[in-house]
C-alpha positions in Angstrom: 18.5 -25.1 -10.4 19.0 -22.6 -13.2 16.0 -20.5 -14.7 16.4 -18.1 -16.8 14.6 -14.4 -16.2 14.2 -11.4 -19.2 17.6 -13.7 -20.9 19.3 -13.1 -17.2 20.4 -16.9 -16.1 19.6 -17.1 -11.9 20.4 -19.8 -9.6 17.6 -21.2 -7.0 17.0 -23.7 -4.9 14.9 -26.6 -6.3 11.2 -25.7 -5.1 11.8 -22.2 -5.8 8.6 -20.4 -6.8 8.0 -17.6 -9.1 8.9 -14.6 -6.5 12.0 -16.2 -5.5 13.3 -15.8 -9.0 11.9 -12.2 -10.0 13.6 -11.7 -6.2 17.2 -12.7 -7.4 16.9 -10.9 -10.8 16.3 -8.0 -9.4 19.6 -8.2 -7.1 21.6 -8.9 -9.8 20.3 -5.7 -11.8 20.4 -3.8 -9.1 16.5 -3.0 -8.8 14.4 -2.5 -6.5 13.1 -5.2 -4.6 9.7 -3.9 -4.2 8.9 -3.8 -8.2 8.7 -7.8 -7.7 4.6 -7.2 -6.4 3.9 -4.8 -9.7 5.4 -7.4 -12.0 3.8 -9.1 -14.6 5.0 -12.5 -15.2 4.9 -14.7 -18.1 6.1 -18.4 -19.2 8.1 -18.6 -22.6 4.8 -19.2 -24.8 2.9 -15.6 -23.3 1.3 -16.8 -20.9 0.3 -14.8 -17.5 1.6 -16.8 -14.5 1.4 -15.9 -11.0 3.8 -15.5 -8.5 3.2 -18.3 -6.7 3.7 -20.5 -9.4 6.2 -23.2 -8.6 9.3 -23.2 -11.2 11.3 -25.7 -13.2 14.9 -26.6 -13.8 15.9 -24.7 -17.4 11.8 -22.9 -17.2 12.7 -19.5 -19.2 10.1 -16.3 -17.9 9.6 -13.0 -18.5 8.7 -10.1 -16.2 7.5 -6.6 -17.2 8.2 -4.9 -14.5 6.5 -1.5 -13.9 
C-alpha cells in the first residue's frame, strides 16, 4: 500500500503500522533511524497519533521530527 509521509509517497506492506512508515521515510531521506522514537506524528486533519497506530491505503501523515 502507498501512504504518504511530510508529501514523501512510501510503499508498505498492508498492516503496516505508524513506525513502519516514519521507518521507510527516513531511509529514503537519508536520516537517522533513531529520530523515529522522538517524532511526533499527525493524521492529515492535526491530529496526534501514536506510533502504533495501524495505517491505511492512500492515509497522508505528518511527522515533526526532532
Amino acid at each position: 500500500m502507498k501512504v504518504k509521509v511530510n508529501r514523501t509517497t512510501v510503499e508498505l506492506f498492508e498492516g503496516a503500522k505508524v513506525r513502519q512508515a516514519l521507518l521507510q521515510y527516513c531511509v529514503r531521506r537519508k536520516l537517522p533511524l533513531s529520530l523515529v522514537e522522538t517524532a511526533e506524528v499527525y493524521d492529515a486533519w492535526g491530529h496526534r497519533i501514536d506510533l502504533d497506530a495501524p495505517l491505511s491505503e492512500g492515509k497522508t501523515i505528518k511527522c515533526k521530527i526532532q
